[in-house]
C-alpha positions as CSV (number, residue, x, y, z in Angstrom):
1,X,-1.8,-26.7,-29.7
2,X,0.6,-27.0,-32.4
3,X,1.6,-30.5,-30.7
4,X,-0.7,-32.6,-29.3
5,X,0.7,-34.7,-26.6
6,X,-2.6,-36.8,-26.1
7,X,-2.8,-37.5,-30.2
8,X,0.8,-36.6,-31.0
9,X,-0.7,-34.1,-33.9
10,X,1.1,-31.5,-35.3
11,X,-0.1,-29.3,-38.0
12,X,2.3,-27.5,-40.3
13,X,0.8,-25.0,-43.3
14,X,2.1,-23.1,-45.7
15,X,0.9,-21.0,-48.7
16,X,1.9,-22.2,-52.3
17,X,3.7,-20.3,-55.0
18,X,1.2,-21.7,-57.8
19,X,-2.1,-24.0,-58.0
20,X,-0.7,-27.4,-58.3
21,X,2.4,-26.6,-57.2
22,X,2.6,-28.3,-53.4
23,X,4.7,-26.2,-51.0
24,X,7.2,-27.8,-48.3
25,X,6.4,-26.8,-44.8
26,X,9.0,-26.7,-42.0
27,X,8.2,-27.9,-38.7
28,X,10.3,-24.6,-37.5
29,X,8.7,-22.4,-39.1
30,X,4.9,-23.3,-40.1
31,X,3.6,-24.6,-37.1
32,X,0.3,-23.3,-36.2
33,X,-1.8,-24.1,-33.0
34,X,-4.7,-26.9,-33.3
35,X,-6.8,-28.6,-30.9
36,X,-8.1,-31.5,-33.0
37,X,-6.9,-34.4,-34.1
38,X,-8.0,-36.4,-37.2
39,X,-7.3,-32.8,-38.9
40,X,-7.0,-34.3,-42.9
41,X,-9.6,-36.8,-43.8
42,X,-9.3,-38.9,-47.2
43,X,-12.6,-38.5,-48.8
44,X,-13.5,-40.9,-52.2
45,X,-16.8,-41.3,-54.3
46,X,-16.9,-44.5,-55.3
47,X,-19.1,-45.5,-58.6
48,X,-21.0,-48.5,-59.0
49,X,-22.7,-48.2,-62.7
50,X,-25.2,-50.4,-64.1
51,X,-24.7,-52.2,-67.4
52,X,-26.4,-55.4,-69.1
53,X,-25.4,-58.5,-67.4
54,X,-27.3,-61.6,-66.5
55,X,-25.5,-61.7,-63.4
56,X,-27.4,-60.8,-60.2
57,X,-23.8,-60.3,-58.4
58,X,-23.0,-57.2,-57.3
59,X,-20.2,-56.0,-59.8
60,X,-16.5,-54.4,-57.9
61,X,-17.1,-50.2,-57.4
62,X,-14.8,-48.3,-59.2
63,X,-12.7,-45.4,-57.7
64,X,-14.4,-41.6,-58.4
65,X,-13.2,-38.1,-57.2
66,X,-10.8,-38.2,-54.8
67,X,-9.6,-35.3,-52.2
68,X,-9.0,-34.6,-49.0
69,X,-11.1,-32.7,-46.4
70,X,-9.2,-30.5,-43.6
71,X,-10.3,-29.6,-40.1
72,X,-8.9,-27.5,-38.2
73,X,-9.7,-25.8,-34.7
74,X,-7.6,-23.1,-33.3
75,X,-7.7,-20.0,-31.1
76,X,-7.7,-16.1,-32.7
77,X,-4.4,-14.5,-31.2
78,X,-1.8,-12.3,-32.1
79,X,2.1,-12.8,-32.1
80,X,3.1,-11.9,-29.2
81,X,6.5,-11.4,-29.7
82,X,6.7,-8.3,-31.4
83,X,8.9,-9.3,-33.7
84,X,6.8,-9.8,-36.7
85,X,4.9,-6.5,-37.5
86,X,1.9,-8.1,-36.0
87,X,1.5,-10.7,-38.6
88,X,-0.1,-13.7,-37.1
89,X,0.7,-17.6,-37.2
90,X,-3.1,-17.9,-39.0
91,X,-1.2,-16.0,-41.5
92,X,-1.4,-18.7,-44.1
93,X,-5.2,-20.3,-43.6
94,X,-6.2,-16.5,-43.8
95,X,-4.6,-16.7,-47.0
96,X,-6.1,-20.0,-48.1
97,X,-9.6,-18.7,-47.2
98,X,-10.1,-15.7,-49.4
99,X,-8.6,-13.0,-47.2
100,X,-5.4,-10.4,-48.3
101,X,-2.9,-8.9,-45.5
102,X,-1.7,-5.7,-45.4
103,X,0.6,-4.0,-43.2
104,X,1.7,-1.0,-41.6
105,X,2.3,1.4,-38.7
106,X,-0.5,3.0,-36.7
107,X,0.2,6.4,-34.5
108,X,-0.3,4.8,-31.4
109,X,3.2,2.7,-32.1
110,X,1.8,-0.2,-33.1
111,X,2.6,-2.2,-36.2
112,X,-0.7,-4.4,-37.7
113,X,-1.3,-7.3,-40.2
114,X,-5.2,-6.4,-41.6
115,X,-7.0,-9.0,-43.4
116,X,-9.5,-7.9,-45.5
117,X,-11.7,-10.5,-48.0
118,X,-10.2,-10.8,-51.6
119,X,-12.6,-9.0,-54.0
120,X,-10.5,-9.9,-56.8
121,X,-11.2,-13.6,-57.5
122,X,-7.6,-14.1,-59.4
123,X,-5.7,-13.5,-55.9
124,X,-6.9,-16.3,-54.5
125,X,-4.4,-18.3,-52.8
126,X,-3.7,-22.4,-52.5
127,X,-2.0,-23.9,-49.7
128,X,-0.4,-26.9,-48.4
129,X,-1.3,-28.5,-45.6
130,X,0.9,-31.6,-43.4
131,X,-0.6,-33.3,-40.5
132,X,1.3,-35.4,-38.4
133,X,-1.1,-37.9,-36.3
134,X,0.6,-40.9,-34.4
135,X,3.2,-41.8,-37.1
136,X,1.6,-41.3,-40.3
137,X,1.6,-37.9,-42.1
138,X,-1.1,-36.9,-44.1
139,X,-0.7,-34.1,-46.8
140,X,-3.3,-32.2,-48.7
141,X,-2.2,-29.7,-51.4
142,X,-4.2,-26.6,-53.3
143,X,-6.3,-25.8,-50.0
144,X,-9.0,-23.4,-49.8
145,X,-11.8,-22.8,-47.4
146,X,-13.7,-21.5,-45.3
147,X,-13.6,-20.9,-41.3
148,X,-16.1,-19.7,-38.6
149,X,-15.0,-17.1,-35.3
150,X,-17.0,-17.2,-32.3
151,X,-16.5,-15.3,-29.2
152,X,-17.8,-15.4,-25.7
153,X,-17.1,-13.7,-22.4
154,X,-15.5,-16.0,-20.1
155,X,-13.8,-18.0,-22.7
156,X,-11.1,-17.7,-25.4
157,X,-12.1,-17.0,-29.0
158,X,-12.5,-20.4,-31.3
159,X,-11.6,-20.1,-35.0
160,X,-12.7,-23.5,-36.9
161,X,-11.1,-23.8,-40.4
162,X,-12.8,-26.1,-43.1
163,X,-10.9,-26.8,-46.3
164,X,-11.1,-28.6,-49.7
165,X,-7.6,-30.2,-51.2
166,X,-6.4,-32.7,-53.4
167,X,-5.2,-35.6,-52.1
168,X,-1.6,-37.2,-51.3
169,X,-1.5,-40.6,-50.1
170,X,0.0,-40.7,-46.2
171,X,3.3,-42.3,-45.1
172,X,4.5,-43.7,-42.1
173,X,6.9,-41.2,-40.6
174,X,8.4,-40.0,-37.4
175,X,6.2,-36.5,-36.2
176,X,9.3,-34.1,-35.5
177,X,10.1,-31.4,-33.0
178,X,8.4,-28.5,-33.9
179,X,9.3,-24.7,-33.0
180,X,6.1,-23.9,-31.5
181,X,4.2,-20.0,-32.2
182,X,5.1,-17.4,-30.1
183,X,1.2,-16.8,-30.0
184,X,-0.8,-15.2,-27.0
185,X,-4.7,-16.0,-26.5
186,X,-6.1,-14.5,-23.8
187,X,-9.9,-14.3,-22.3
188,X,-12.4,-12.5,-24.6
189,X,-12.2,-8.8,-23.3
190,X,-14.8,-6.6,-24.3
191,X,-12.8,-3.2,-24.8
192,X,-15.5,-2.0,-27.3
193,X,-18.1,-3.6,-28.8
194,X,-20.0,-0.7,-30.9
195,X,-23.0,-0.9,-33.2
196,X,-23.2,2.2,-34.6
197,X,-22.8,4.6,-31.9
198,X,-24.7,2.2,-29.4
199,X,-22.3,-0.2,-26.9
200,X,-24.3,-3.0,-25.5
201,X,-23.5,-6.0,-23.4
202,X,-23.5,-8.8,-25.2
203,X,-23.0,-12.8,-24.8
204,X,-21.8,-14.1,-28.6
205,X,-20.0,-12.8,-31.2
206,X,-19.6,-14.8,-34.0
207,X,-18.5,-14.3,-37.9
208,X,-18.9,-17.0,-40.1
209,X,-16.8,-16.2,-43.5
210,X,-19.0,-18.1,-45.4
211,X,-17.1,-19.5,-48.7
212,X,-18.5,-21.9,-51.1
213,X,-16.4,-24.2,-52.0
214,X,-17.0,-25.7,-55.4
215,X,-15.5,-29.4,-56.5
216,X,-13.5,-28.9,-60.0
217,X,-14.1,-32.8,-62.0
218,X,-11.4,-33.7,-64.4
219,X,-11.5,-36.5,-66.7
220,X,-7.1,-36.2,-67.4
221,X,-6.7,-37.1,-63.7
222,X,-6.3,-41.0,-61.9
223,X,-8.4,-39.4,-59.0
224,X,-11.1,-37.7,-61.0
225,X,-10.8,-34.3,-59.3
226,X,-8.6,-30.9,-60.2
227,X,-9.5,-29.0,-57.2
228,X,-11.7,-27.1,-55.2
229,X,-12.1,-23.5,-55.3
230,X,-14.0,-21.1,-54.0
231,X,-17.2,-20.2,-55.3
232,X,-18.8,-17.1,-53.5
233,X,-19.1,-15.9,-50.0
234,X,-22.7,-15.2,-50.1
235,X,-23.0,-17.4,-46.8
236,X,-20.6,-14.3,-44.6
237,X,-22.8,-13.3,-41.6
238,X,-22.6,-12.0,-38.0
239,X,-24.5,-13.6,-35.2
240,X,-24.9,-11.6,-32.4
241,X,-26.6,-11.7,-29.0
242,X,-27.2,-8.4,-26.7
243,X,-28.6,-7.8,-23.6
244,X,-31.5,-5.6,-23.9
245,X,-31.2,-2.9,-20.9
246,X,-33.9,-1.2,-19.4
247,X,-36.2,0.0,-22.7
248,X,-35.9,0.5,-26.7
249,X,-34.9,4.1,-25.4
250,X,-31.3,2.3,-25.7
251,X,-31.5,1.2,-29.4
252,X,-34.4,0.2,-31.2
253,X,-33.5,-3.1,-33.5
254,X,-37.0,-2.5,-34.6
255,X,-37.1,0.6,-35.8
256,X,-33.8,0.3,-37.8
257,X,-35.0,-2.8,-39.3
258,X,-38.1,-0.6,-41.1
259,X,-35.4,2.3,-41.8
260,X,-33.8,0.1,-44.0
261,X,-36.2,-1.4,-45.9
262,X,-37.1,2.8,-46.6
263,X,-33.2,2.7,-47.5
264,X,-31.6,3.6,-44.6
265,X,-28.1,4.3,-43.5
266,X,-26.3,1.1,-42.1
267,X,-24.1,1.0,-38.5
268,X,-20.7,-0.2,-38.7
269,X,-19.9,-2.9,-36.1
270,X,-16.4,-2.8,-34.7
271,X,-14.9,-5.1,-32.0
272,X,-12.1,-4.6,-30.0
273,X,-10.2,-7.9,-28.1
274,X,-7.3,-8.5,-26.3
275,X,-5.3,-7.3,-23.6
276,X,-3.8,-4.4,-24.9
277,X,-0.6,-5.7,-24.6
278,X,0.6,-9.2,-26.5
279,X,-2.8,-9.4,-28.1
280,X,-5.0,-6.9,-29.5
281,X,-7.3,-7.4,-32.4
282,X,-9.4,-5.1,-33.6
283,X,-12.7,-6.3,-35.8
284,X,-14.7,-3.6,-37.7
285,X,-17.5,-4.7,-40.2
286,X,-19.1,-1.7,-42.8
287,X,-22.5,-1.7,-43.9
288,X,-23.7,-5.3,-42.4
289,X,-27.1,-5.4,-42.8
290,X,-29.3,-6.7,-40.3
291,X,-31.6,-9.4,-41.7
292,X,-35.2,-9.3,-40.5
293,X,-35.7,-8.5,-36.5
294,X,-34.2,-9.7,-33.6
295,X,-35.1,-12.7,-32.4
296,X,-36.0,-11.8,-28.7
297,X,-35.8,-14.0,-24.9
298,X,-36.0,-13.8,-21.5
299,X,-33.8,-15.4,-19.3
300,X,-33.2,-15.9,-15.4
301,X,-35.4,-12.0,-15.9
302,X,-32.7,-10.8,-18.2
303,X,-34.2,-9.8,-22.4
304,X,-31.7,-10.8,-24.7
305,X,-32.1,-10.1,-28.5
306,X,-30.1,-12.3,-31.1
307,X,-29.1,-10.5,-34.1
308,X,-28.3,-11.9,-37.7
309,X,-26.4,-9.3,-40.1
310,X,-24.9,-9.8,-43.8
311,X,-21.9,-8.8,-44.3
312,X,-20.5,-6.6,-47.4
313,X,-16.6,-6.6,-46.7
314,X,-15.2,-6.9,-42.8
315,X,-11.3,-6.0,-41.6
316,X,-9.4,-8.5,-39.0
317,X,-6.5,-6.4,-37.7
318,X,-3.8,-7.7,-35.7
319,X,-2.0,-4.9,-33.5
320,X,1.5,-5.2,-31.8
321,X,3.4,-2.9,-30.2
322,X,6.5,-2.0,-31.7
323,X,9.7,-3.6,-30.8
């Protein structure tokens, strides 16, 4: 949730209009839903160097880098308000991990928010970042990250954000009243999982994002450390786990593993969640390339294989009907 009763956490985020400029976020406007508490960890290096002495005492540490690490565990929904062309609250962690929106009108009346991986490393975004836990707020500035989506019938989808930012020493402060999303999650509903033209049944769903993020050292600041930024996203992946019904007559994983490597065509993947109504999400992945075969079980009589593909560039889009 955006305010955790139990913890009394609220999470407020909001994108920056420079590196090393903190933003200001509003508790009535950049609320976003989390689950977690302890949500912006302090994290120092400390240093401890040797140097001649004739003393066996150990000698005080000094202060090294210092940041601040940010966790994060929501829910993938859309706005269900319609208010707001479909872009979601995640709007601004999107943003801080790598990925551009874009909107627009479909035919089917719907406005959509897609998010699509940056390819162009100077639009990366920073963010800022408040957590309020229990009276003391805890800011991190010049966020970026990383996050991991998993999916499975029977549950809601999970979206856990990891993030590197510099570090802002906490106050004591009253957490306000905040304006909470106008988010919907609702129950993973299958309304088309497709590999290629093949639909199977499937258990997991999962897309990991996979950013490196890279620690920036600098000698002109008291903490030691300019920032973190990302690196690559070599790590992105799909895990995937299907039902394997009746024969190979379905689809054979095995086959189209030894196609590629004789430079084969590649499925798409696409994903379709929500209820059709306050949340629909549509996830389509081209070219992932499968990574070695399936890794294959049997279960209570059922065959499962569990499928590991690469991803080249994937699409998130959030779909609302129009006002």
């Amino acid at each position: 949730m955006a305010f955790n009763d139990a913890n009394e956490v609220l999470v407020l985020t909001k994108i920056q209009t420079a590196e090393g400029t903190p933003a200001t976020p509003s508790e009535s406007t950049d609320a976003i839903w989390n689950s977690n508490s302890n949500v912006i960890q302090p994290n120092t290096n400390f240093t401890d160097d040797a140097f001649l002495s004739t003393d066996p005492t150990p000698q005080p540490q000094s202060q090294g880098r210092r940041k601040s690490d940010v966790h994060i565990e929501t829910k993938l929904m859309a706005r269900g308000d319609n208010t707001s062309s479909g872009q979601p609250s995640l709007d601004d962690l999107l943003r801080m991990c790598g990925m551009v929106g874009s909107t627009g009108t479909e035919a089917t009346s719907k406005d959509y928010t897609s998010y699509t991986p940056v390819t162009d490393t100077s639009l990366y975004e920073f963010g800022t970042i408040w957590s309020y836990e229990g009276g003391v707020l805890y800011k991190a500035s010049d966020c970026q990250g990383t996050f991991v989506l998993t999916m499975q019938p029977s549950a809601t989808p999970n979206l856990v954000f990891d993030l590197s930012g510099d570090f802002i020493a906490p106050t004591s402060v009253a957490t306000p009243t905040p304006t909470y999303p106008t988010d919907t999650k609702v129950m993973v509903e299958n309304e088309g999982l497709v590999i290629g033209a093949y639909s199977p049944t499937w258990t997991n769903f999962s897309i990991t994002h996979g950013n490196n993020i890279g620690e920036l050292l600098d000698g002109n600041s008291d903490k030691g450390f300019y920032g973190g930024r990302i690196e690559d996203r070599r790590g992105a992946r799909i895990n995937l786990t299907v039902r394997a019904e009746n024969t190979l007559a379905n689809y054979d994983f095995f086959d189209y593993v030894e196609s590629q490597g004789a430079g084969g065509a590649y499925d798409d993947i696409s994903l379709t969640h929500g209820d059709g109504v306050q949340s629909d999400i549509v996830i389509t992945c081209t070219d992932p390339q499968i990574l070695g075969d399936p890794r294959k079980s049997v279960a209570n009589g059922i065959r499962q294989y569990e499928l590991t593909y690469l991803l080249r560039t994937y699409t998130i889009k959030f779909r609302e009907e129009q006002p």
